[in-house]
C-alpha positions in Angstrom: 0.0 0.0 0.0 1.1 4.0 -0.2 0.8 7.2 1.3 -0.9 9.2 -0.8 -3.0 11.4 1.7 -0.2 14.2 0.9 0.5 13.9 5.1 1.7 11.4 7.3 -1.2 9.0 8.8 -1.5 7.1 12.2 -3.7 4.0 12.9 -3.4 2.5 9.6 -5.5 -0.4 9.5 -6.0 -2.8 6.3 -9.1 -5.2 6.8 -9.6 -8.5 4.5 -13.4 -9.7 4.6 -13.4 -13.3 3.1 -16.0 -14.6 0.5 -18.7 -16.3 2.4 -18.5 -13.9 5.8 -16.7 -14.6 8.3 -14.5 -12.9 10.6 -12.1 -9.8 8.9 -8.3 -10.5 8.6 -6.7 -7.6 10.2 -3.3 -6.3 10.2 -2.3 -2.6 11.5 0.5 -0.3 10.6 1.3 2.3 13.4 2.0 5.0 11.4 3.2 6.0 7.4 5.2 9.1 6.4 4.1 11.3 3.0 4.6 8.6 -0.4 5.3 5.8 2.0 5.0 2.3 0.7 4.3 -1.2 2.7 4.2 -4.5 1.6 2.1 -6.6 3.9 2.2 -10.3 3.5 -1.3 -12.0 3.4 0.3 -14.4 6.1 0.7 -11.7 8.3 -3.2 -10.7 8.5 -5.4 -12.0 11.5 -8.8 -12.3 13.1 -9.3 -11.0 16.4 -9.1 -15.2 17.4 -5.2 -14.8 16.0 -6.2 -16.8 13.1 -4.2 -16.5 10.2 -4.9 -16.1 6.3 -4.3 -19.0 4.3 -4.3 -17.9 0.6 -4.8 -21.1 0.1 -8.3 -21.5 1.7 -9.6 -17.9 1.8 -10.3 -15.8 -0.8 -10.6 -11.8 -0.2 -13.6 -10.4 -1.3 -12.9 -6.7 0.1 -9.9 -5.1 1.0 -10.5 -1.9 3.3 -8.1 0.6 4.6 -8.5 3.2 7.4 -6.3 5.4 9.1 -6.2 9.0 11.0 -3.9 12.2 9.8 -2.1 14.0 12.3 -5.5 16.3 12.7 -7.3 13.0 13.8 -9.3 12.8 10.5 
């Protein structure tokens, strides 16, 4: 993923919602400077039970991102 907000962000959070429902995959990024870029492994995401993503059984449906700017929006 990358920075494009034109400002560094906080709480960066990407969430991975599964065909079928289920619980989200989560994996949060503290903070990302101006033009940043991450690579996150899909191996790396988790519920909130610690389980982890297995490309090989789940498939993403949605990807979301949030995160706050130094004003907190």
């Amino acid at each position: 993923m990358e920075n494009r907000a034109g400002r560094p962000v906080n709480d960066v959070q990407v969430a991975i919602r599964p065909v079928g429902g289920g619980p989200d995959f989560l994996q949060k990024v503290s903070t990302m400077d101006t033009g940043e870029r991450k690579e996150l492994a899909l191996s790396e995401f988790r519920t909130s039970d610690k389980v982890s993503l297995n490309p090989m059984f789940i498939r993403p449906q949605q990807v979301t991102v949030t995160a706050r700017d130094d004003q907190g929006t």
